[in-house]
C-alpha positions as CSV (number, residue, x, y, z in Angstrom):
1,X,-17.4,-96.3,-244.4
2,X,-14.7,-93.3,-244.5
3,X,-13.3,-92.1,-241.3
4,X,-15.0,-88.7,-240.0
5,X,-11.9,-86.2,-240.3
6,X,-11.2,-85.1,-236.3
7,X,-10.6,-81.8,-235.4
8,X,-8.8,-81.7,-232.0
9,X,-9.0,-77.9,-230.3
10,X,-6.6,-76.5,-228.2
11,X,-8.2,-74.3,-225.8
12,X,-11.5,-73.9,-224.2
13,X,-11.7,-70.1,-224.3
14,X,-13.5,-67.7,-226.3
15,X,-12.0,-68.5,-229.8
16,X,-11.6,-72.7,-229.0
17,X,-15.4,-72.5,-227.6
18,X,-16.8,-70.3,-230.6
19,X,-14.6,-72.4,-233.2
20,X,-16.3,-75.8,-231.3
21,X,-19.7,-74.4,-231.6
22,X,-20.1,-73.3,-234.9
23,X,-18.1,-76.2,-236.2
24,X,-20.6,-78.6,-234.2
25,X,-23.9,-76.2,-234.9
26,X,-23.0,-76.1,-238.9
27,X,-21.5,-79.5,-240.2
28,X,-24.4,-81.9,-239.2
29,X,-22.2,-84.1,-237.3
30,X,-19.7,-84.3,-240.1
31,X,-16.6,-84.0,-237.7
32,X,-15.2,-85.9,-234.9
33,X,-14.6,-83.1,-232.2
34,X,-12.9,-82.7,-229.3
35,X,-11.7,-79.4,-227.4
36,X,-8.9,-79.9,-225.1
37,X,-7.9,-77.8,-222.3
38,X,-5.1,-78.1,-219.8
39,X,-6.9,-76.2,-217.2
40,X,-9.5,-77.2,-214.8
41,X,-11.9,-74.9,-215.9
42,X,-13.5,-73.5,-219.5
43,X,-12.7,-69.7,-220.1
44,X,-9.8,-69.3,-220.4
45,X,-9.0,-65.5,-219.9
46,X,-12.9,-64.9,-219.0
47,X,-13.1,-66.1,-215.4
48,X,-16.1,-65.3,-213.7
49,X,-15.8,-64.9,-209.6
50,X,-17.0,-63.9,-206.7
51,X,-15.6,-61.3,-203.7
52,X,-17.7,-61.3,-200.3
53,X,-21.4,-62.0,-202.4
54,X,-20.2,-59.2,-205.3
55,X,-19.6,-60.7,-208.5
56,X,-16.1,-59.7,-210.0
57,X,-14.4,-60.3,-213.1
58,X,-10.6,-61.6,-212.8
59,X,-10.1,-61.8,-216.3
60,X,-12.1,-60.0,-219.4
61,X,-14.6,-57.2,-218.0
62,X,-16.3,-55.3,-220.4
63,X,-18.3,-55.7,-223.8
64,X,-16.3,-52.9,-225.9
65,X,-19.2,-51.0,-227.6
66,X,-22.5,-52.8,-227.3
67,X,-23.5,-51.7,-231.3
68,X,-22.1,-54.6,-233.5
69,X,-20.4,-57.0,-231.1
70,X,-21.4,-60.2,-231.2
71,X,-20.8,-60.8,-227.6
72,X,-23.6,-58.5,-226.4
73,X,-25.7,-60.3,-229.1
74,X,-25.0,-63.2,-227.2
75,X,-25.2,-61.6,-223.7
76,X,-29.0,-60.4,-224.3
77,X,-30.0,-63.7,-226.1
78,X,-29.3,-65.4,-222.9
79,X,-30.7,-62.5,-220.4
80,X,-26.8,-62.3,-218.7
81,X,-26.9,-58.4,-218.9
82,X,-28.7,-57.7,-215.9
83,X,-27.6,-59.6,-212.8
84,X,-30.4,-60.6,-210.4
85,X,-29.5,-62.6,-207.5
86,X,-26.0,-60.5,-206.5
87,X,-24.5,-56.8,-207.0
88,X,-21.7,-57.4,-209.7
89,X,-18.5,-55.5,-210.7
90,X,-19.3,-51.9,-212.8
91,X,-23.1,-52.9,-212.4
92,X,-24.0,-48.8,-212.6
93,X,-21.2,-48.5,-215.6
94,X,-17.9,-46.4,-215.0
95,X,-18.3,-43.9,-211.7
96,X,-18.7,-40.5,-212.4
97,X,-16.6,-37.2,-211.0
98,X,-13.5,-39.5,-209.2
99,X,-11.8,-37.2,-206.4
100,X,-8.1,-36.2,-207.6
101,X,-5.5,-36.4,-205.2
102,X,-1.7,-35.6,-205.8
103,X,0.3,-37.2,-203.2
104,X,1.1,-35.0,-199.7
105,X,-3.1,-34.8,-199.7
106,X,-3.7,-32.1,-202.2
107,X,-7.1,-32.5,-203.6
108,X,-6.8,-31.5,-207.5
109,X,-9.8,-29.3,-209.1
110,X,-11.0,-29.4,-212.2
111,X,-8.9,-26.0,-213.5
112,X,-5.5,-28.2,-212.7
113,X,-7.1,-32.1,-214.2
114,X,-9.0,-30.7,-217.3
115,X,-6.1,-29.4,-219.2
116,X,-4.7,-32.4,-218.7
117,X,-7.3,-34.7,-219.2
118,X,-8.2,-32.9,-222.5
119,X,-4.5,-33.0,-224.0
120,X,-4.3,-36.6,-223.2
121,X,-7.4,-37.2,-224.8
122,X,-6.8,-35.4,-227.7
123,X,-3.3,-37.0,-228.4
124,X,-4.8,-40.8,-228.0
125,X,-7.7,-39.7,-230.4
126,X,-5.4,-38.9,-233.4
127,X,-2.8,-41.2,-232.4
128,X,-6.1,-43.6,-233.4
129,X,-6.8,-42.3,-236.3
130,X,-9.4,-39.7,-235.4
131,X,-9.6,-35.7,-236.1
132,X,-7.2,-34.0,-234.5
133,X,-5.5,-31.6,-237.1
134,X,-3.5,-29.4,-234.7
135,X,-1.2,-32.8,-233.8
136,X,-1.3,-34.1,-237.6
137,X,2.0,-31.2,-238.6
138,X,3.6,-32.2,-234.8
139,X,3.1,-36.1,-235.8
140,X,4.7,-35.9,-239.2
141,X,7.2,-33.4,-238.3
142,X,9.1,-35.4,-235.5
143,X,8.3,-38.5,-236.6
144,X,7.1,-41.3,-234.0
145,X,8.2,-44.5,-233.5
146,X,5.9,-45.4,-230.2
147,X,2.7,-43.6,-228.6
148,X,4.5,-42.9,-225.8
149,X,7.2,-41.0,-227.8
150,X,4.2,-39.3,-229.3
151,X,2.5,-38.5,-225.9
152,X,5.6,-37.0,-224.5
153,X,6.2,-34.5,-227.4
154,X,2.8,-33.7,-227.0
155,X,3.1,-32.8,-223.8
156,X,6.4,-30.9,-224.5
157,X,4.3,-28.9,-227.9
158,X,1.6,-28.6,-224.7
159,X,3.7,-26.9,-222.6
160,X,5.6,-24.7,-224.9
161,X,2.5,-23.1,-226.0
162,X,1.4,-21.9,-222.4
163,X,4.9,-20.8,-221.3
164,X,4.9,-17.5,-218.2
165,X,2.0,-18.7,-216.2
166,X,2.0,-17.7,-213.0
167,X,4.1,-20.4,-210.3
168,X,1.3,-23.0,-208.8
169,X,0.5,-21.8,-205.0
170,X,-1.0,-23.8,-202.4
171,X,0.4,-26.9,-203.2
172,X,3.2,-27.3,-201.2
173,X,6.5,-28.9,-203.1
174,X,4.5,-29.5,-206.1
175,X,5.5,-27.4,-209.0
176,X,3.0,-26.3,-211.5
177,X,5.2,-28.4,-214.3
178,X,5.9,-31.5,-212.0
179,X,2.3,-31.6,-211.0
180,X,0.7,-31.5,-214.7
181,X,3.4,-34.3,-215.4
182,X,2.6,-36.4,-212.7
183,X,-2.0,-35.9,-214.2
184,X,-0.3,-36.6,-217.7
185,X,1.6,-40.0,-216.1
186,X,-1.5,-40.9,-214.7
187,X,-3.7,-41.1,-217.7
188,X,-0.1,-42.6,-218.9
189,X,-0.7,-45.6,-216.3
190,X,-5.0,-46.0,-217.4
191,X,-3.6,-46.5,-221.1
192,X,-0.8,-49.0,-220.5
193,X,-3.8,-51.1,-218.7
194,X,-6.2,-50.8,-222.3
195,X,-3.0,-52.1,-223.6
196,X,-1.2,-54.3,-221.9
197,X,1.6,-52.3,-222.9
198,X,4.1,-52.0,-219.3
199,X,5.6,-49.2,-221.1
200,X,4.0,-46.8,-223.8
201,X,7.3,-46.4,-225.5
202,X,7.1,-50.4,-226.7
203,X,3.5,-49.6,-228.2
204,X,3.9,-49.2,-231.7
205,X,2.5,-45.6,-233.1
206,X,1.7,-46.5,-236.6
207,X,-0.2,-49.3,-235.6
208,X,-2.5,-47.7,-232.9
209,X,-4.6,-46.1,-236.1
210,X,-5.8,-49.7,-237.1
211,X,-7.3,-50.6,-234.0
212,X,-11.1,-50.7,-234.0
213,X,-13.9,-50.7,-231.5
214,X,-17.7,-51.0,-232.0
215,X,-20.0,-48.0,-231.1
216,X,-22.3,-47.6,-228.7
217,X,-21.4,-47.7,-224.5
218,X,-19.0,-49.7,-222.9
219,X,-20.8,-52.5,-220.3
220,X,-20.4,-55.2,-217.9
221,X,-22.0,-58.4,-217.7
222,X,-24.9,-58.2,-215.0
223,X,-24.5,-62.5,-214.7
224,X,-21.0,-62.4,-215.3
225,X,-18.6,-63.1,-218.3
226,X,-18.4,-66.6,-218.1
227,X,-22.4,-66.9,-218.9
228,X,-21.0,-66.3,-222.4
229,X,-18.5,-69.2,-222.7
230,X,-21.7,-71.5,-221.1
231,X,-23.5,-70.7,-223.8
232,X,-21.4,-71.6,-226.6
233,X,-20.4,-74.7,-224.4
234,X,-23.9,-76.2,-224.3
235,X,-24.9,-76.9,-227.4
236,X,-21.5,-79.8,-227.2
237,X,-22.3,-83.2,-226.1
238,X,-20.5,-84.1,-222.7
239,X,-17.2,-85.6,-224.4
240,X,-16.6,-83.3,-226.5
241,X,-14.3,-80.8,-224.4
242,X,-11.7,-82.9,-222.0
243,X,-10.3,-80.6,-218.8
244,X,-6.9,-80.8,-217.8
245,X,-5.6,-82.1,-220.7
246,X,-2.0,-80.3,-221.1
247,X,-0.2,-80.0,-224.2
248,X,3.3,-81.3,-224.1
249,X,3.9,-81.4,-228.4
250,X,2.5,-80.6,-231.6
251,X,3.4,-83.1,-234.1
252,X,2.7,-81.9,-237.7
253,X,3.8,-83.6,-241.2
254,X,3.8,-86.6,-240.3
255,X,3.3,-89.2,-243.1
256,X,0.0,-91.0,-241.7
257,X,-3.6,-90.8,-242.8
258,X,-4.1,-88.1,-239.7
259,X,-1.1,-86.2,-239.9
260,X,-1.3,-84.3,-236.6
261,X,-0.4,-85.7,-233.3
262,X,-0.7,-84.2,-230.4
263,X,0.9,-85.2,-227.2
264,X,-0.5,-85.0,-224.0
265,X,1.9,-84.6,-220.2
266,X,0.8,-87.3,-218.8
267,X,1.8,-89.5,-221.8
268,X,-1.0,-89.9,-224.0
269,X,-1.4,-88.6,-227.1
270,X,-4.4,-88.1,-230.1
271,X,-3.9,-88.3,-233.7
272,X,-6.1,-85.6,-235.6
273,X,-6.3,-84.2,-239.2
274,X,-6.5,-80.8,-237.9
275,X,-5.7,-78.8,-234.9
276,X,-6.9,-75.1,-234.1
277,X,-4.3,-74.0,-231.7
278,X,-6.1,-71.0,-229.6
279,X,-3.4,-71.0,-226.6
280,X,-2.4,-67.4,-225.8
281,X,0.4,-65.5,-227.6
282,X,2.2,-65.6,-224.4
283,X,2.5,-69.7,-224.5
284,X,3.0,-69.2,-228.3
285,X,6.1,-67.5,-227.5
286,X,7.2,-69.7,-224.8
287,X,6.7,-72.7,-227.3
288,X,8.6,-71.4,-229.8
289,X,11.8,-71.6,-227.3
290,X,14.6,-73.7,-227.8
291,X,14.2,-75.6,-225.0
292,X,10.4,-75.9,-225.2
293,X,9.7,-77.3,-228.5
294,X,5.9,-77.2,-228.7
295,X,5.8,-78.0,-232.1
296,X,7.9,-80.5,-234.3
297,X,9.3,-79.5,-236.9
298,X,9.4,-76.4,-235.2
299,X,7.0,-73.8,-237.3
300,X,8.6,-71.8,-240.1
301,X,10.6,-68.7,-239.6
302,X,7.7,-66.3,-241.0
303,X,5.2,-67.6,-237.9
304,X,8.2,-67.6,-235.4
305,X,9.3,-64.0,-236.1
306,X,5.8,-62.5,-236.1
307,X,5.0,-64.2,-232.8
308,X,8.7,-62.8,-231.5
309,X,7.6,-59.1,-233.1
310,X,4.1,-58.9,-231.1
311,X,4.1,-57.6,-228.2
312,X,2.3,-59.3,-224.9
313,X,1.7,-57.9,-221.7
314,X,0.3,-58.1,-218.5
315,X,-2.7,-56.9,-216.7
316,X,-3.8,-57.9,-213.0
317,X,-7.0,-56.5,-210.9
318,X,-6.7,-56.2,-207.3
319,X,-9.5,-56.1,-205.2
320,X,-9.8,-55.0,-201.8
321,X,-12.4,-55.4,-199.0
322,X,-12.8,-52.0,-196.6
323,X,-12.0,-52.7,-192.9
324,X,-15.8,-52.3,-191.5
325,X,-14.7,-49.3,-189.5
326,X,-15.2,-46.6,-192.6
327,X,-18.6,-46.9,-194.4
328,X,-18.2,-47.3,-198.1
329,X,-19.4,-44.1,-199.2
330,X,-16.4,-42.5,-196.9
331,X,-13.2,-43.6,-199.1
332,X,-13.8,-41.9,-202.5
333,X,-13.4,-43.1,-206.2
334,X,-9.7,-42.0,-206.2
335,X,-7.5,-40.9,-208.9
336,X,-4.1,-41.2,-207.5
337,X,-1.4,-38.7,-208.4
338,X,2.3,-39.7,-207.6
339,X,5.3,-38.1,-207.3
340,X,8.1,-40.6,-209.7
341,X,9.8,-43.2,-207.7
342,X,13.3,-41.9,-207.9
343,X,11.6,-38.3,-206.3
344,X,13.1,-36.9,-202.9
345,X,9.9,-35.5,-202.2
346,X,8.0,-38.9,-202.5
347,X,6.2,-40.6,-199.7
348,X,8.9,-43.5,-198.8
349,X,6.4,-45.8,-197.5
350,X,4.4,-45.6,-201.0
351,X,6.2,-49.0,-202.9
352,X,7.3,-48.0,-206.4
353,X,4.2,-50.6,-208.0
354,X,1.4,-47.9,-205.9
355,X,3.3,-45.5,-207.8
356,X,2.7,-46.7,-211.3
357,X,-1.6,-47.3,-210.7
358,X,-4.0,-44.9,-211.0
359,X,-7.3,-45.7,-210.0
360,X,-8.9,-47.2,-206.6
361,X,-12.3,-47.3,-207.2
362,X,-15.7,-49.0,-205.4
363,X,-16.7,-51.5,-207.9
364,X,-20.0,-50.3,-207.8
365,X,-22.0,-47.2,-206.1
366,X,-21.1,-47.4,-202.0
367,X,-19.8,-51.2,-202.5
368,X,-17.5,-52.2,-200.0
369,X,-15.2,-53.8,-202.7
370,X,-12.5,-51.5,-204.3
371,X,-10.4,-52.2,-207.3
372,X,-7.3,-50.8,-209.1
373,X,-5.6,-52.1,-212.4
374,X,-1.8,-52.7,-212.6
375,X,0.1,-53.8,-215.9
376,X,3.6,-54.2,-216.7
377,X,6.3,-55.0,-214.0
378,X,4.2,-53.9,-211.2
379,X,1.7,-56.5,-211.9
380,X,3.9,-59.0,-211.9
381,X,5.2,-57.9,-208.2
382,X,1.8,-57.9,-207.2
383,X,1.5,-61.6,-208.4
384,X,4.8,-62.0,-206.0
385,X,3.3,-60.2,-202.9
386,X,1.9,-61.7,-200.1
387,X,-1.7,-60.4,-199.0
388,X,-0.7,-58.6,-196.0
389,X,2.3,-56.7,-198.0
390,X,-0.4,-55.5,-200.2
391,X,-3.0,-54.6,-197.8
392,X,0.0,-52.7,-195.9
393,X,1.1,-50.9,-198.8
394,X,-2.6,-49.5,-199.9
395,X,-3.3,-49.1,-196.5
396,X,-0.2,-46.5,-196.4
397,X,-0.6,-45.1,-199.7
398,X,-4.8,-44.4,-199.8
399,X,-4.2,-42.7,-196.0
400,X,-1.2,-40.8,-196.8
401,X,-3.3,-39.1,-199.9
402,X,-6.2,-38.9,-198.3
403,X,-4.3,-37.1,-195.2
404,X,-4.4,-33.2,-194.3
405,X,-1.6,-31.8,-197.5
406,X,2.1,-31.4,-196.2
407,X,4.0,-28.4,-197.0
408,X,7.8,-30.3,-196.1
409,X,8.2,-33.6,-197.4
410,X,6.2,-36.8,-196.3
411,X,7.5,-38.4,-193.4
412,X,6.4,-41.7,-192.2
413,X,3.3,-40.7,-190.2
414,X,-0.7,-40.3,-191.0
415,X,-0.9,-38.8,-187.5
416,X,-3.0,-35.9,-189.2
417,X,-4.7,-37.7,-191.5
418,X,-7.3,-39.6,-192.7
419,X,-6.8,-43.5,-191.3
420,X,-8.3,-46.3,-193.6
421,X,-7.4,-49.9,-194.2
422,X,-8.5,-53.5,-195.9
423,X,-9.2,-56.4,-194.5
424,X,-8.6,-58.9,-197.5
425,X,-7.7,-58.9,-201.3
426,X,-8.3,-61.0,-204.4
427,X,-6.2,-60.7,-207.3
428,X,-5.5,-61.9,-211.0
429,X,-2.4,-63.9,-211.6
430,X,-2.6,-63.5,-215.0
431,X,1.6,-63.8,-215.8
432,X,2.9,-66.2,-214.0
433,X,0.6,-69.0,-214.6
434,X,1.3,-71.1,-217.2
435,X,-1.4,-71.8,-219.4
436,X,-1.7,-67.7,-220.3
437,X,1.9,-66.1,-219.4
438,X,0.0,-63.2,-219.6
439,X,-3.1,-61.4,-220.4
440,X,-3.6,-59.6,-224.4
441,X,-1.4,-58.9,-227.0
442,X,-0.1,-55.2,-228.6
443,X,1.2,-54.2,-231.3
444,X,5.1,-53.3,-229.8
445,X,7.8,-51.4,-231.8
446,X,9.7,-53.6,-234.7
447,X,5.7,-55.3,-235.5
448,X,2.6,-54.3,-237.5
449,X,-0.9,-55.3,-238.0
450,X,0.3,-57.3,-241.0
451,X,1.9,-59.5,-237.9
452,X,-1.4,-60.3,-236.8
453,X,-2.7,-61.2,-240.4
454,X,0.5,-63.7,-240.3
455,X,-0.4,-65.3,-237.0
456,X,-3.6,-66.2,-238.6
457,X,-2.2,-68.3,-241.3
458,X,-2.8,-71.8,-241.3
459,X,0.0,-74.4,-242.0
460,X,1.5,-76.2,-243.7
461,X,0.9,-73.4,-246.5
462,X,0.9,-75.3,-249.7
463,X,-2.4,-75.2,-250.6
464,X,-2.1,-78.5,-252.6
465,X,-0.6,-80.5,-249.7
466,X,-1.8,-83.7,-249.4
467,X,-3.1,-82.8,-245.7
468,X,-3.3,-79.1,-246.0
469,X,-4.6,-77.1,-242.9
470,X,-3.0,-78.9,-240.7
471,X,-2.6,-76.6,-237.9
472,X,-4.6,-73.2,-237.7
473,X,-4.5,-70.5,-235.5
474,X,-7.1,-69.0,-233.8
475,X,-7.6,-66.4,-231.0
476,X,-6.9,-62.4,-230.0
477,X,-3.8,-62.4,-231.1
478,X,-4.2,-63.8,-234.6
479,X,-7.4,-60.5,-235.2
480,X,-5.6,-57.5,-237.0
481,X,-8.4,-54.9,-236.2
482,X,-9.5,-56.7,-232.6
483,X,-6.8,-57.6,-231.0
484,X,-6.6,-57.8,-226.9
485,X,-11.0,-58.5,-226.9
486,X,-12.8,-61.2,-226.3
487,X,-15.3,-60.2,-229.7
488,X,-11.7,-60.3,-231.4
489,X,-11.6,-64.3,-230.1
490,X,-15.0,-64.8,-230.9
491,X,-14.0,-63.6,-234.8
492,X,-11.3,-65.9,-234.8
493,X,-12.6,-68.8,-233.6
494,X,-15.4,-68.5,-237.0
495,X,-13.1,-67.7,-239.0
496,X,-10.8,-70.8,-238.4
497,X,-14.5,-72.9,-237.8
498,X,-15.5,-71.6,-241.7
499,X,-12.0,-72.3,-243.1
500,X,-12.5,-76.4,-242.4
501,X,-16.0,-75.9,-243.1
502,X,-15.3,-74.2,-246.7
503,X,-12.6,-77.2,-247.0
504,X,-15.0,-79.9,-246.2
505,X,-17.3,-77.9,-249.0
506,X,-20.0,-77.5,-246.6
507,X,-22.7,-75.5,-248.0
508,X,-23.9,-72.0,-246.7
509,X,-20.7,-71.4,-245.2
């Protein structure tokens, strides 16, 4: 009897999972299968927890337009979108009307944000491809390498166009200019988060047009994101996905009957005639080191360069718990507006990485669980800090803006303010550990989509090799149009599932 061919998975996430599924679902036991994982968990980047009896995402959150996405196809065919034994994280969808504080306690009313908010929302919509003729002559005309670039001149186009307003009064140091800069690098700081981007000028302009999302609202996951990756999960027998299983080497082009052999850290190894590599673009880059050497012979210059030429960031949550001495519904959804770090009139006691977040918000209605977003460098130090350094620094930095306004620069004390703190935080850890080295990939300056199309192919690339499809590539960075989503994962992993399966000549693929 010929050998079953054996498809060994790297990765138990979204696209590993999906890829095992529909590979097991389709080929009437045709394959031998195994998914491994060097973790000690499935998920991968979807990691479902909990925070004092809420339920909280530390990884992927939301389903990104519900119209089209396979994911909330999968989320109502298993009852997950409404939770029913526990409050979870966004369970009454984003909060309406957030109070608007600039730093020194100024509240912010809607005449000062709108503007604002309106040009910033206006620039990202064209800068996406959608209408917004009066920046189409500005775009072409100065000719933008990044979205930040873009952003900036827009601001600058914004601001010439409304020059000898009266001077801002009642706001203490804040100029009128300073102060609509600091709203603009606000909404600045909630994009680098949908991006991963840790700084706007890296993100690629060009590229930003060819990113899509499905219509319809934006929801969380009543019974949490990892319900998803159960599903697809079931369906496999027991020995089919092996936990901590960590990837030392890829061996490829090997002249054996299973051409592929992977090698394991603790010394074993598995011999397969295909692999779907799924692990995260961060780990791709790391592997493609000198001193690394994930894969031998090393992969060929076209798949190193595009993985060098894509950008990946990181993204951490932080979630606090409010000291019981302040009833929920007393701290505010905040939108935080900061002088810049290098500022004489700044707050001294507000660290640099406060400086560069924008939101602290109740993860639901009156929860008693808050949550901000941090990406780039000041995620990274909030991976470094200790607990009590963060709860000391929000402490400061949410009662200083919540304090009576200053007129002279902030000195050290809240004495007539508004006194609130946190008893304990949770937090993502998404760069330093080493199975993700991050968390989604952009498209940065010196890249394109057509990067993301390169990721995808499989190797070696003779199509009349003896062994072809030896190693393919699936996951979000290898999805030109869906990038950085979990649905873009879920793509990948079928595609890379129907590319053996169209191989094998499986029918109704």
């Amino acid at each position: 009897m010929a050998k079953k061919p054996r498809i060994v998975i790297i990765g138990a996430g979204m696209a590993g999972l999906t890829a095992a599924n529909k590979l097991y679902t389709s080929s009437n036991d045709l394959f031998e299968l195994f998914v491994v994982e060097g973790g000690t968990r499935i998920g991968g980047r979807i990691n479902t927890s909990e925070f004092y009896g809420d339920r909280v995402e530390m990884g992927a959150t939301w389903i990104h337009g519900i119209k089209g996405s396979p994911v909330h196809q999968i989320a109502q065919q298993i009852n997950a979108l409404q939770g029913s034994d526990k409050p979870w994280e966004c369970m009454d969808g984003l909060l309406d009307e957030p109070k608007a504080i600039a730093e020194g306690g100024f509240e912010l009313n809607g005449s000062m944000i709108e503007p604002i908010s309106t040009l910033f929302k206006n620039l990202m919509d064209f800068a996406q491809g959608n209408e917004a003729s009066k920046w189409c002559s500005m775009s072409r005309r100065l000719g933008n390498k990044s979205v930040g670039s873009f952003l900036r001149k827009g601001l600058d186009v914004y601001w010439d166009s409304c020059k000898d307003r009266e001077e801002l009064k009642g706001y203490g140091k804040w100029s009128r200019e300073l102060l609509e800069e600091a709203i603009f690098a606000m909404y600045e700081n909630t994009q680098r988060t949908y991006t991963s981007a840790g700084d706007l000028f890296s993100l690629d302009y060009e590229a930003e047009s060819e990113y899509r999302m499905f219509p319809g609202e934006e929801i969380t996951i009543g019974n949490g994101y990892s319900g998803i990756i159960e599903y697809l999960a079931s369906v496999l027998p027991r020995d089919v996905i092996q936990l901590d299983r960590k990837v030392a080497k890829i061996e490829w082009d090997r002249c054996d009957s299973r051409p592929v052999k992977i090698h394991f850290l603790d010394g074993s190894f598995v011999l397969a005639d295909h692999v779907i590599v799924t692990v995260s673009l961060g780990v791709l880059k790391a592997g493609i080191c000198n001193d690394s050497g994930l894969f031998s012979p090393p992969l060929p210059s076209f798949k190193t360069d595009a993985i060098s030429r894509l950008g990946y960031g990181v993204v951490n949550k932080l979630f606090l718990r409010l000291n019981g001495n302040r009833k929920p519904e007393e701290l505010p959804s905040l939108q935080m507006v900061f002088h810049r770090s290098d500022s004489e009139l700044r707050h001294k006691k507000i660290p640099w990485w406060m400086r560069r977040t924008a939101t602290l918000s109740p993860i639901y209605n009156n929860a008693s669980v808050f949550l901000s977003w941090f990406a780039g460098k000041e995620a990274l130090e909030l991976e470094r800090l200790s607990n009590e350094e963060i709860i000391n620094a929000v402490t400061t930095t949410v009662s200083s803006l919540l304090s009576k306004p200053h007129n002279e620069i902030m000195s050290d004390s809240n004495s007539n303010g508004f006194e609130v703190s946190f008893v304990d935080v949770l937090k993502s850890k998404w760069g330093s550990d080493p199975l993700f080295l991050g968390s989604y990939s952009y498209v940065a300056v010196g890249s394109s989509g057509a990067d993301f199309d390169t990721m995808a192919e499989p190797l070696p690339t003779d199509v009349y090799h003896h062994h072809p499809l030896q190693i393919l590539f699936a996951g979000e960075a290898t999805h030109r149009t869906h990038y950085s989503t979990t649905h873009g994962a879920y793509f990948s992993g079928i595609r890379e599932a129907n590319r053996l399966l169209q191989h094998y000549h499986w029918v109704g693929v």
